[in-house]
Every structure is written in C-alpha cells, then in structure tokens.
ZAVO-886498 format. One record per residue (C-alpha): residue number from 1; x, y, z; chain. Coordinates in steps of 0.2 Angstrom, whole numbers, plus 2048, in hexadecimal, padded with zeros to 3 digits. Layout:
BEGIN
NUM,X,Y,Z,A
...
***
This chain:
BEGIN
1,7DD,7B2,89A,A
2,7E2,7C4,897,A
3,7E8,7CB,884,A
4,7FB,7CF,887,A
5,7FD,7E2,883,A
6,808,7E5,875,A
7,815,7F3,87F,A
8,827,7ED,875,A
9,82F,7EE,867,A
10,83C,7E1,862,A
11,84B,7ED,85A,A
12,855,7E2,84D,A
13,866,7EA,849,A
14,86E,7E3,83C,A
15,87E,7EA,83B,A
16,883,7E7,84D,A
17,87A,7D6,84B,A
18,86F,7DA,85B,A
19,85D,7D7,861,A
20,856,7DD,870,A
21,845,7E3,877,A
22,840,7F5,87D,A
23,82F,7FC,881,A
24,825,808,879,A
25,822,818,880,A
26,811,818,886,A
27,80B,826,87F,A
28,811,821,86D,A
29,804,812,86F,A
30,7F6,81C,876,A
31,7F7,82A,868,A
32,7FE,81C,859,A
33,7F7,80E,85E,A
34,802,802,852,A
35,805,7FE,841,A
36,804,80E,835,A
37,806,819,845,A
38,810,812,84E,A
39,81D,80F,83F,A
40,81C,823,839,A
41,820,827,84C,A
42,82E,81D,84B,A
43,834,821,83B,A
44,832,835,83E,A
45,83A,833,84E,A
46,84C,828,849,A
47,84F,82D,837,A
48,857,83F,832,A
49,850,847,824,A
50,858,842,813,A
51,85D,830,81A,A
52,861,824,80D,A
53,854,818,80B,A
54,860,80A,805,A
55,869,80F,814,A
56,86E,807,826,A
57,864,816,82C,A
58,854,811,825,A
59,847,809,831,A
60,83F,7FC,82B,A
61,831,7F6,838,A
62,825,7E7,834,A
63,816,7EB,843,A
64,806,7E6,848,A
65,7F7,7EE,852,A
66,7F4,7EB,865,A
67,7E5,7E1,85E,A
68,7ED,7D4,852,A
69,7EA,7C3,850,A
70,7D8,7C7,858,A
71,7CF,7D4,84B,A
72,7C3,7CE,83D,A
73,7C9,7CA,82E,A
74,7DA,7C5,828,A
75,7EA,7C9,834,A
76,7F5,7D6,82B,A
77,804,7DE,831,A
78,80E,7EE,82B,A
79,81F,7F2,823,A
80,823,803,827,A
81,831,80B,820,A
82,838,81B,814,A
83,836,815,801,A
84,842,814,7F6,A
85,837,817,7E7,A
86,82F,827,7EE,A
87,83A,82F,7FB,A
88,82B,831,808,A
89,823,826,815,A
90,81C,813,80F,A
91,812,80A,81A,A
92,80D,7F9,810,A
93,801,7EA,816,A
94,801,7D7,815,A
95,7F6,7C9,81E,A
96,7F7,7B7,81D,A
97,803,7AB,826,A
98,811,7B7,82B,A
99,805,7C2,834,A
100,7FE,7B6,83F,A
101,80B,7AE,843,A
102,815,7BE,849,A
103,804,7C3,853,A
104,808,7B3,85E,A
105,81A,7B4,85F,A
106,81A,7C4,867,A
107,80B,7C5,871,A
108,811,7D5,87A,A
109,81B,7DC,86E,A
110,814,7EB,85F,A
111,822,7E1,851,A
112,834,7E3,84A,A
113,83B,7F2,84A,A
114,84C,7F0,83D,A
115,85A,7FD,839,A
116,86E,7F9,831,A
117,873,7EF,826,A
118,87B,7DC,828,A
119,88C,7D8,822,A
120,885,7C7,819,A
121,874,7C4,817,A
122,869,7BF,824,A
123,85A,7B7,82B,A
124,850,7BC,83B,A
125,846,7AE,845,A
126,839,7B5,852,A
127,831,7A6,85E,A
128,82B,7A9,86E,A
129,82D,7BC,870,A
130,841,7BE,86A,A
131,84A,7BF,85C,A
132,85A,7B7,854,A
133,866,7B9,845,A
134,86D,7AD,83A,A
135,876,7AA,829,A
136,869,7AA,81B,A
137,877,7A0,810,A
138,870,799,800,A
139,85F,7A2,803,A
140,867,7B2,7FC,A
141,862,7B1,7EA,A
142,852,7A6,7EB,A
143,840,7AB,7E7,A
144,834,7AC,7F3,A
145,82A,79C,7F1,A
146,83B,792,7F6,A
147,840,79D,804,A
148,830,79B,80A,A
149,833,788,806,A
150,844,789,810,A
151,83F,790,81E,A
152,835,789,82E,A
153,827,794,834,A
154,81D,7A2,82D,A
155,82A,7AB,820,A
156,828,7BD,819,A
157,837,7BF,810,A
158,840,7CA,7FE,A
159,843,7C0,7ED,A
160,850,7C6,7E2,A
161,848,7D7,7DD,A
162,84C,7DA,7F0,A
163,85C,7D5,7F2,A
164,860,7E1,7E2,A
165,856,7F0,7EB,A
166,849,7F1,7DE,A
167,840,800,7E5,A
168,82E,7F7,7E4,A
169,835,7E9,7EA,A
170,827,7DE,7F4,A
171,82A,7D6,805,A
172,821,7C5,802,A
173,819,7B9,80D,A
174,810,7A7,80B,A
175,81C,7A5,7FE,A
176,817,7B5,7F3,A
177,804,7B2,7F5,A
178,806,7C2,801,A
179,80D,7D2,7FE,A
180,813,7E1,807,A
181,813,7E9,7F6,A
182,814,7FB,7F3,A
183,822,807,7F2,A
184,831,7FC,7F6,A
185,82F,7F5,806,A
186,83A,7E4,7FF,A
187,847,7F1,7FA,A
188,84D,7F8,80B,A
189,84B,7E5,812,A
190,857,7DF,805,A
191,864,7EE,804,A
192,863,7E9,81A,A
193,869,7D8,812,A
194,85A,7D0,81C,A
195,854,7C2,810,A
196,847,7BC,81B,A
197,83C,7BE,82D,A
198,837,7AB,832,A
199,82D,7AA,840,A
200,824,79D,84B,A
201,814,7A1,855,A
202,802,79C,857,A
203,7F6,7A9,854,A
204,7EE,7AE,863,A
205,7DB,7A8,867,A
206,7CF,7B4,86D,A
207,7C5,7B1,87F,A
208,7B7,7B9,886,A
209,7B3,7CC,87F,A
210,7BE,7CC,872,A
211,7B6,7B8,86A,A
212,7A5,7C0,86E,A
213,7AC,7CE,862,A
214,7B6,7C6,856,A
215,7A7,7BB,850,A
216,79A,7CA,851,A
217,7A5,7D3,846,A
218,7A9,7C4,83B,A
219,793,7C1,838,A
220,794,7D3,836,A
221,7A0,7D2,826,A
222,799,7C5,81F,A
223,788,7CF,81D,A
224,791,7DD,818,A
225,794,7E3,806,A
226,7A5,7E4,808,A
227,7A4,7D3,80D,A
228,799,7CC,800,A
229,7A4,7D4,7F3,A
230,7B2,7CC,7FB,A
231,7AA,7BC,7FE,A
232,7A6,7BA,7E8,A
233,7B4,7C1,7E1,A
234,7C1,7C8,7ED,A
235,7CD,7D8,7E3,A
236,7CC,7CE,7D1,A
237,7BC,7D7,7D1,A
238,7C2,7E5,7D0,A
239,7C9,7E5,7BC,A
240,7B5,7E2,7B7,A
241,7AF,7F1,7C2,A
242,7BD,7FC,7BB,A
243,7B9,7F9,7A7,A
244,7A7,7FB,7AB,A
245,7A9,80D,7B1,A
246,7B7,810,7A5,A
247,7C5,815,7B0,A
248,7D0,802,7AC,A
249,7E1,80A,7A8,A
250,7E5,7FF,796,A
251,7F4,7FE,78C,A
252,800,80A,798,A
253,7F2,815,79D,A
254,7EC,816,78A,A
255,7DA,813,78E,A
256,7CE,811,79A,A
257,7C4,800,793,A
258,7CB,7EF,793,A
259,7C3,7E5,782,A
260,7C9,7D6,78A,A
261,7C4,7D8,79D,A
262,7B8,7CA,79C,A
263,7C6,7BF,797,A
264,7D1,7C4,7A7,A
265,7C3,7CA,7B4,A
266,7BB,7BF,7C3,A
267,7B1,7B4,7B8,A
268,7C2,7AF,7B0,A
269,7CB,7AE,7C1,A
270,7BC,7A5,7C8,A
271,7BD,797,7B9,A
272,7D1,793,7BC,A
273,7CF,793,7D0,A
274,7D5,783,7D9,A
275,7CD,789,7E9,A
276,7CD,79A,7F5,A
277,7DC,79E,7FF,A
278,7D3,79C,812,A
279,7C4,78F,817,A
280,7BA,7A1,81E,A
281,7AC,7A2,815,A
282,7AA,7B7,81C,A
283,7BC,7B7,815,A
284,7C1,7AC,80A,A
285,7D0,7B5,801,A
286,7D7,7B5,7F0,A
287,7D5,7A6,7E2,A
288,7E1,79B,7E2,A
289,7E7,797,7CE,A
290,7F4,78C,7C7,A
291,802,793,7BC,A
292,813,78C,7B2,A
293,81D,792,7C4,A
294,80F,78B,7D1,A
295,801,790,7D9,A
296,7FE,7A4,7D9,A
297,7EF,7B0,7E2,A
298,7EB,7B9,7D5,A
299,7E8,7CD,7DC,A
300,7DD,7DB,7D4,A
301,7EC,7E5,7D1,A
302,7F3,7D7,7C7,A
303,7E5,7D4,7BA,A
304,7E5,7E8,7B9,A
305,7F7,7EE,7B6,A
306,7FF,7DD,7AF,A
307,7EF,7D8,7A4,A
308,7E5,7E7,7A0,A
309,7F4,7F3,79F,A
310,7FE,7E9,798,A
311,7F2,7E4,78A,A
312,7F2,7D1,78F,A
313,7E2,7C9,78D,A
314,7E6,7B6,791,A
315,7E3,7B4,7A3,A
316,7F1,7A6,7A5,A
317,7FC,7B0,79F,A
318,7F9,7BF,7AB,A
319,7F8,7B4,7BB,A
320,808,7AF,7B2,A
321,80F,7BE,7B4,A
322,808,7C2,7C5,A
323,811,7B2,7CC,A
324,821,7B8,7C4,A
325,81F,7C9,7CE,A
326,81B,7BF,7DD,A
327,829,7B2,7DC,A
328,837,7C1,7D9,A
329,82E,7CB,7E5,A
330,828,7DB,7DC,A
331,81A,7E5,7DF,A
332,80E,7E1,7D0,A
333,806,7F2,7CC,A
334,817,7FC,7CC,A
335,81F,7EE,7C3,A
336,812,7ED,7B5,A
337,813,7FF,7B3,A
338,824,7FF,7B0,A
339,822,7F0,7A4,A
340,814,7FB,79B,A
341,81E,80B,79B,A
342,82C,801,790,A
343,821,7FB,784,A
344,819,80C,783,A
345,82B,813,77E,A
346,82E,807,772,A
347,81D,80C,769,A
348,824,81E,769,A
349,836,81A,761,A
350,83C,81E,773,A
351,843,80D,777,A
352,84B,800,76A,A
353,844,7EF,772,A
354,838,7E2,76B,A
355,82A,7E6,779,A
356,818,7E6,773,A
357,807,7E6,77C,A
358,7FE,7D6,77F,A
359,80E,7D0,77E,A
360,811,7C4,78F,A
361,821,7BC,78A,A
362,828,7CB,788,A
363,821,7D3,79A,A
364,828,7C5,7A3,A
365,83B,7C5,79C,A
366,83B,7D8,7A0,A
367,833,7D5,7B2,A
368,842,7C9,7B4,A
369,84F,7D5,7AD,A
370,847,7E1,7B8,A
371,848,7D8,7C8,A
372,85C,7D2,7C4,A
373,85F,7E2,7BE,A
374,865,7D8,7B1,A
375,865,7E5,7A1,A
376,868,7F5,79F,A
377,854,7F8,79D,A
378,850,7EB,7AC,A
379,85D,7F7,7B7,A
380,854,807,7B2,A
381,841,802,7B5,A
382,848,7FA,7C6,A
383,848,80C,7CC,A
384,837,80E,7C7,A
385,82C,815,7B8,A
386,830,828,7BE,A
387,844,823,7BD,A
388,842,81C,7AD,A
389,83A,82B,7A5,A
390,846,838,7AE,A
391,855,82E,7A4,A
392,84C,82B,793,A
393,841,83A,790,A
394,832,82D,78D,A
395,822,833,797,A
396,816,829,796,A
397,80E,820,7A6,A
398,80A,82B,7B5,A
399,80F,82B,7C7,A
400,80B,836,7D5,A
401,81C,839,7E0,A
402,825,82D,7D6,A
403,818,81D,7DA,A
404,80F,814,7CA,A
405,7FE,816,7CB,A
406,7F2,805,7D0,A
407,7E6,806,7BD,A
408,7D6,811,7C1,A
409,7D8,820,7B8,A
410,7D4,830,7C1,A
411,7CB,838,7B0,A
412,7BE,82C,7B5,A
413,7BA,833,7C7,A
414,7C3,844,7CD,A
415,7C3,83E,7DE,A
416,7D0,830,7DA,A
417,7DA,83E,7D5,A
418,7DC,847,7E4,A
419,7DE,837,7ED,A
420,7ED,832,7E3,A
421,7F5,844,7E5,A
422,7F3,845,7F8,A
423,7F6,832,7FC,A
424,805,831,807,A
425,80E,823,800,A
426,80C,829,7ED,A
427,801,824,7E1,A
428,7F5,818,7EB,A
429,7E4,813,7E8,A
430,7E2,80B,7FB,A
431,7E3,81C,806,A
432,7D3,81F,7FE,A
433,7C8,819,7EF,A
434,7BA,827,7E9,A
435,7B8,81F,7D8,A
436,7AE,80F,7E2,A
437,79F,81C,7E3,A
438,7A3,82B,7DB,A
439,7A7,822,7C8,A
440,792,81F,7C9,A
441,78F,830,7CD,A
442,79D,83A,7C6,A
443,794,84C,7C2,A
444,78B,84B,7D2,A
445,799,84B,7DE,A
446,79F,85C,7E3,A
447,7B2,861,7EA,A
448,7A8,860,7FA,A
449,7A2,84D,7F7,A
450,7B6,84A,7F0,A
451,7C0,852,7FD,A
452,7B3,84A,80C,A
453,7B7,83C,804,A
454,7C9,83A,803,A
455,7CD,844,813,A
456,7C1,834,81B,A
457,7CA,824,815,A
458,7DA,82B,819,A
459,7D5,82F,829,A
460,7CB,81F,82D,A
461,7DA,816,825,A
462,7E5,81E,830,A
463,7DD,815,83E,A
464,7DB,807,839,A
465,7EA,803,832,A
466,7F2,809,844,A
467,7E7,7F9,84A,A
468,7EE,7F0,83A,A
469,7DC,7EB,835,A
470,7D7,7DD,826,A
471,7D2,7EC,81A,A
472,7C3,7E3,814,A
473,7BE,7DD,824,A
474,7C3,7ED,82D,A
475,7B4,7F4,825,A
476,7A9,7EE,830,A
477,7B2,7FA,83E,A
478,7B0,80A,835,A
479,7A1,80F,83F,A
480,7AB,812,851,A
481,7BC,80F,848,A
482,7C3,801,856,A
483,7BB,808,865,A
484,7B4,7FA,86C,A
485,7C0,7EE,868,A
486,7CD,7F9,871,A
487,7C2,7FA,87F,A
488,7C1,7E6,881,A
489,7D3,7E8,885,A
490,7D3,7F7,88E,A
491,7D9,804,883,A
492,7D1,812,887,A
493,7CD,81B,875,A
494,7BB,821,86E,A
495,7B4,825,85D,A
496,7BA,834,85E,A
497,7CC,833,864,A
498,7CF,824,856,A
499,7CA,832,849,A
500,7D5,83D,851,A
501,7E3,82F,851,A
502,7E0,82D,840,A
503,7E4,840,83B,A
504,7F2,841,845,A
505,7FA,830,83D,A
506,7F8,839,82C,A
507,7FC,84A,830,A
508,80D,841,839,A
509,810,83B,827,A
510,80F,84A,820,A
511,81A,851,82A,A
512,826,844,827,A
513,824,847,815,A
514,825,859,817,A
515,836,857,81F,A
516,83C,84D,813,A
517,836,85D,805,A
518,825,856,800,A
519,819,866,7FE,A
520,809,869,7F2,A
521,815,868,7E2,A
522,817,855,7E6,A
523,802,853,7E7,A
524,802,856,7D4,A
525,7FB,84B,7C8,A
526,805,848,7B6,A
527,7FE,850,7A6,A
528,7F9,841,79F,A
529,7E9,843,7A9,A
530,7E3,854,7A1,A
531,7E1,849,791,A
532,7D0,844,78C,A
533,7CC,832,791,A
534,7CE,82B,77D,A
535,7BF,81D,781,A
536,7B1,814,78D,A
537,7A6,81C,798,A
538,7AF,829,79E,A
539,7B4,82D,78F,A
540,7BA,83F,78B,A
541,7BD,843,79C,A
542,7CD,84C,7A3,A
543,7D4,851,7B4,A
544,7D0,864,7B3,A
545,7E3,86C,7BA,A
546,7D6,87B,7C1,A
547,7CA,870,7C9,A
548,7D5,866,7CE,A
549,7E0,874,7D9,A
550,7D2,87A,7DE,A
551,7CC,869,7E5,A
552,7DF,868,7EE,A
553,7DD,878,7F7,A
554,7CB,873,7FC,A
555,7D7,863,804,A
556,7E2,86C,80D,A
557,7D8,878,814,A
558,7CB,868,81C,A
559,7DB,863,823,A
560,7E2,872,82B,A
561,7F0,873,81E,A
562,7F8,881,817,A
563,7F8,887,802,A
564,806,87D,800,A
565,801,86E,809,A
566,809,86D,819,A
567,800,86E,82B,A
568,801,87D,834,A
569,804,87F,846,A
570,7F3,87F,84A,A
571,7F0,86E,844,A
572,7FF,865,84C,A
573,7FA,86C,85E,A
574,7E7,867,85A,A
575,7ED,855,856,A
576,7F9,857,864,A
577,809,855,85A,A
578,812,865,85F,A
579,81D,85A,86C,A
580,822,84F,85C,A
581,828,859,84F,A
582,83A,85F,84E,A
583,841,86F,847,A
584,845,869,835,A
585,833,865,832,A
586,829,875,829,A
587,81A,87B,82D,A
588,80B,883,825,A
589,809,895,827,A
590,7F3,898,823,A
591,7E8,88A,81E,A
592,7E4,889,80E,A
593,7D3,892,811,A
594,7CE,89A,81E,A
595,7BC,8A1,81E,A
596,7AA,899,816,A
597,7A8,8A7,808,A
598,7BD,89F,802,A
599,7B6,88E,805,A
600,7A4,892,7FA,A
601,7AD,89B,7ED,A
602,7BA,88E,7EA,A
603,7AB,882,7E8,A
604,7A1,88C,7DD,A
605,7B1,88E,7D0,A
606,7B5,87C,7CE,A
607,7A1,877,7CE,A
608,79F,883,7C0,A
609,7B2,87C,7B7,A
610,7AB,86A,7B7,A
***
C-alpha cells in the first residue's frame, strides 16, 4: 500500500465557526516541506506586520511533516504561531499521544491551520480526515490532567494559564506529560477560546521501504551516543553535566554550581522512577515519578530552572513543582524564571513579599497566582520576566528578545552566547547547543569553530524540524538530512537541497522578524553576562561585549546578512525567496564582511581579546 501524500491543510476558523479543507500549494511543500517551514510560510504569508498575537488575526497552526507517524523516534508535531511573550515567530515541539494520533487522522493532510476567535469556548474533534466544533462547556477552567481525562481520543489541550493568556502558556498533551512549551503557544490557543484539539486516529504502519527504513534507523539509534545517552538518563541528565562544567544557572542566575545537584540529578530521578514513559528500549522516554498531584515526567529543564535556580534541593519538591507547571499548563523554564526573578527582588528591597530561595511552598503558591493571574505580582510575571522588570525597575534575570533563558550560562562557553542572541524564537538553547563540546574545550574553540557551529544546528534544525523529526532520534539523519527517507516516498530532495531548505526556512524567519522590527539590536545579550562567573569551573569568566560583536558580525557575514542583521537581496534570490517577500519587509544593504583580509582580521581581534 502507498503512503498518502500530505497536500492539505484543514483551515479551523473559529470565528465563523467553519472548517474546511484546501490544498497546499505545491511549491510551498516542495521548498518547506512541513512543520517549521511550512508554518513560517504560512504565517509570513496571512499575517500583517504588527498583528496582535492575542488577536483573531493570529495563526495558530498545529503541523506535522509529510513523513510522520513513520520516522525514528517519537512522533512530534509543531505549533506554529506569533508569541506573545516575544513578538517574533515561535515554532514549539511536542511528541507523544497527540501526535500520533493526528499522523493517522489526516493521512493526506500537513495539520490544522487555526485563525479567529470563538464566541464561547470550544473544542475541535478531528477523525477520519475532518474536523468538527463543539461546546467545550465545563472543560473551560480545568487543568490539563482532567481535560485530558474528559475527553475521548488523543487531547492536546490549555489549562488555565491559557485560558488567561499567560504569554508562556504551554499547549499540553498526555495530560501535561507533553509540552509545546516555549514562548506562548497556550496563550494564542486560549485567547482563540479553543480549550482543546481531541482527536482519534491510528498511527500509520509503515510497509515495505519505509519498515525496512524505520528499523535501520531505529538499530542505528540505539548504538548511537545520542541514543545511549537517552536510553540511561533521557534530559534529567542534563542538570549533572551542567554543574560539572560550571555553567548550571543557581539561585536566579547567581551562580553557576549547583551544591545540591546530586540530590536533584538522574541518580535522584532514577531512584523515585515508577517505570519509563514508552516499552522502546532505543527510546524509552522520560521517568515517570509520583507526586502529591499524580504522576509527573520530570524534564531536564524542570530540575534546572525550578530546583537549581530556584535553590530547591529536595527532589520531591521540584517534580512538585514541575507537575504544578504541567497541570496549569505553563512552560517550566519561563515560569521558574519568573518565580526566581521575584525572589531575587525581594533580596534587593525591590519587592515586599515573603519569597526566599529553597523555598518550594512559596514557588508553587506564586506559580498558581501566576497562572490565575490572581495577584497583583502573579498578573505582572504572567507577562514574563522582561515585563516584570520594565514595570518594577528590578533587573536581575536575563532574556534575550524578551524569552527567559533554559539554565546554562553562556560565561561558561561563548558559543552558547551567540546561539541565544541569534536564535529565532528568543532565548533558546534547542536551535543550537555549543556548550555540549565546546564547555570541555573552551579556550580552544575559535569564532570560526562558534559561528560553524551555531550557523549548522540551526540550519540542520531547520530541516528537520520541516520533517517534524524526534530531536533525539533525528540525529541519526543528520548525515544526508532526510534524503533518503524522502526518496522512499518520492520526494525528490538531496543532501544538498535539504541544507538549502534549511537556510531558507531560517532566513524566512528572519525575515518575518525583521518585518515585525527585529534587527541586530535585538541579538544582544543583557549585561548580567559581562560579570565574572562568581564560582565552579568556569569561574571568573564573562561574555566579552567586544568578542562578542565581533563573533555576531562573523554570524551575519557566514549567512549573507547585513551589519545590522538582515539578509540582503543576494541571499533571498540564492535561497529563492525573492518571489516571497513583500515590500514592508527590509532588506540588508552589504553583508557584514566582504573580503578574506575583513574576515582574518576580525578573527585575529577577538582571538587576541580572549
């Protein structure tokens, strides 16, 4: 049996209370692919620069790639949308049950495209390749675990942080075990008065090529690193590897060594596990731990920025907290940034409240003022740490275009600052992640080695998340990027026209950002990183605001970007956008650099700075 191609979308409009079907244009799927691509075509194409994201004119599309359901790894899909916490582009990523199921209820369609807003909340149900709208009635105002309870089918849906526009509100799935997390996706969902997506399907089985493929790819990742990494402690991990190089943001980004990590790491996570979240042994997924609320899945991101930054050290009371996050439906690294910023201002006089580090109670009653906007403190950090320092003066924890940071400190490895300055969602540690190699070698890595670096991953990601790929899994596909899966279905791409795709999906989102008046001011890092790290290994060590402008030019001219960040015309005819843009969108006058002798002696001064 063939595999269906994926030409539709299914357009939701909520305020008309339609649904119907339309095709794709063909050469949107051959140049975008899916997922991240697709969305940003979208997105550039139907919204006017300066659109509200809280608005009926906001997109918000929920995709997957014209491969899912048969990939290695863990089925994702993509919410794709204009954040409200930063203003720019947010593409966001979630697997488990919801993507699945959504792989095999439109076997020919690309996902959900959603604009307006509904009079009264509502809930969409998608079975057998349509959709359908009804009353979400007493849902409105429950957590995720009992929507998901509520509800037949596979359910990604918004707890109350969503319903009241929380800008890093999550949309959650296997009730609030997944997350599409970052930037506020669960915000435009619930300011569209959509409380939840059910939807019934089988995920497809591969045949033939692609079974032959699927299980190559799976032995292959099994053996891998990645895999093996995955396979013994999944992202808890990662709080042990960032104290050991000494780049675990502590105490609201007061230090970079963790005393307690031991207590809170994957040893800890290991010891409360009641089991793994799949039977795969190549991926097994998160630990599953029991809590006051339920069972929780315990992420990396919620051991590093609700127990080390915070100061917590119990590790019951951090998977506490995370299943609090995930039960209102808030993004765990943004909310305990927010929760660390407070208790930081109250250390400096600048707030009046009886927060302290290492204090849980007190976190969890502010993350639930915070998600019912609840007090006047709870209202203010809904709107994001940034928000919260522009109304009370306090400046404290950082963000880079208005996203809190995930907790490993750039003073630690260079490259992850230039990776959080040009990432195209804000602060974000997933575009690219230098401090995995570069935090063991950090004076031997040139601006060469970081920009190489950084200007790869967000390429390769690019691709990949255009196919909507496991990101663990999806490793194994680096080497030809997809090719020969897209092959097996005939879809004719190579190597090198998936590295191409994968530039012009990011240039595209530049673009969009540019139009929405994103420029190189806005890939700047906060001056709490030209302090010396206070402590651990990499101790004593700053972001260098020379080097480090140095290092962004050395960016932009290996993309084909202008001084000031944005593409010139050369690059958008060479990635074969020119057809694309509009007139409000600026363009790049010179690259940044434009001979070898600029390029050498750019180098040479921030080789001899460090």
């Amino acid at each position: 049996m063939s595999t269906p191609v994926r030409r539709d979308v299914i357009r939701v409009d909520l305020s008309a209370g339609r649904v119907s079907r339309e095709r794709i244009p063909a050469d949107w799927r051959r140049d975008f692919l899916g997922g991240k691509g697709l969305g940003a075509r979208y997105l550039y194409d139907e919204l006017d620069a300066g659109a509200d994201p809280l608005g009926p004119d906001n997109r918000l599309a929920l995709l997957l790639g014209p491969l899912s359901g048969y990939l290695p790894g863990e089925s994702r899909f993509a919410a794709v949308t204009k954040s409200p916490l930063t203003g720019a582009f947010l593409d966001s990523y979630s697997g488990g049950s919801f993507a699945d199921a959504l792989a095999g209820a439109l076997p020919d369609a690309m996902g959900l495209v959603i604009q307006g807003t509904a009079d009264d909340p509502v809930v969409l149900t998608v079975r057998d390749g349509e959709a359908s709208l009804s009353p979400a009635g007493d849902l409105w105002g429950a957590d995720t675990a009992a929507v998901d309870d509520a509800l037949d089918g596979a359910v990604a849906c918004v707890g109350p942080a969503g319903e009241r526009e929380v800008a890093y509100a999550t949309i959650a799935s296997d009730g609030g075990d997944h997350h599409a997390g970052r930037g506020g996706a669960g915000a435009v969902m619930g300011a569209k008065r959509l409380k939840a997506v059910a939807v019934h399907g089988t995920p497809p089985e591969p045949t033939g090529e692609l079974a032959d493929l699927q299980a190559r790819y799976t032995d292959a990742y099994r053996d891998d690193d990645t895999g093996r990494w995955q396979a013994a402690g999944e992202t808890v991990e990662s709080v042990d590897f960032a104290n050991e190089v000494g780049v675990l943001s502590t105490r609201g980004w007061q230090g970079g060594t963790f005393d307690d990590a031991a207590d809170i790491g994957v040893e800890a996570v290991r010891e409360a596990s009641t089991g793994r979240e799949n039977e795969s042994d190549a991926v097994p997924g998160g630990f599953r731990v029991d809590t006051d609320e339920g069972e929780a899945v315990p992420r990396g991101g919620t051991l590093m920025s609700l127990g080390a930054g915070l100061g917590i050290d119990d590790f019951d009371d951090v998977a506490r907290l995370g299943a609090t996050c995930d039960r209102l439906g808030m993004d765990v690294i943004s909310a305990g940034n927010a929760v660390a910023w407070a208790m930081r201002a109250t250390d400096a006089d600048a707030l009046d409240t009886d927060l302290d580090f290492g204090d849980a109670d007190a976190a969890e009653r502010l993350l639930a003022e915070i998600a019912a906007r609840s007090t006047a403190l709870g209202d203010t950090l809904a709107d994001g740490v940034e928000a919260a320092r522009d109304r009370s003066g306090a400046n404290a924890v950082p963000t880079v275009k208005s996203m809190e940071l995930p907790a490993y400190d750039p003073r630690g490895a260079a490259g992850m600052a230039l990776a959080y300055a040009t990432s195209d969602r804000g602060g974000c540690h997933r575009r690219a992640r230098p401090v995995e190699r570069e935090a063991f070698a950090r004076d031997e890595w040139s601006t060469a080695d970081r920009v190489a670096t950084v200007v790869g991953a967000q390429n390769v990601r690019s691709t990949l998340w255009s196919l909507v790929v496991d990101d663990f899994a999806g490793e194994t596909m680096w080497q030809d990027l997809g090719a020969e899966w897209l092959q097996a279905v005939d879809i004719d791409h190579d190597r090198d026209s998936l590295a191409t795709l994968g530039e012009r999906v990011w240039t595209l989102v530049r673009l969009f950002n540019a139009r929405e008046g994103f420029d190189r001011d806005d890939d700047s890092l906060p001056e709490v990183f030209e302090e010396p790290m206070p402590d651990g290994p990499a101790a004593g060590r700053t972001v260098d605001r020379e080097a480090f402008e140095a290092m962004l030019d050395a960016y932009y001219d290996a993309r084909g970007w202008s001084p000031d960040g944005l593409p010139t015309a050369v690059t958008v005819e060479r990635l074969g956008l020119h057809s694309v843009i509009d007139d409000e969108t600026p363009l790049g006058a010179a690259p940044a650099v434009t001979d070898e002798s600029g390029a050498r002696e750019r180098d040479r001064r921030h080789d001899h700075g460090r």
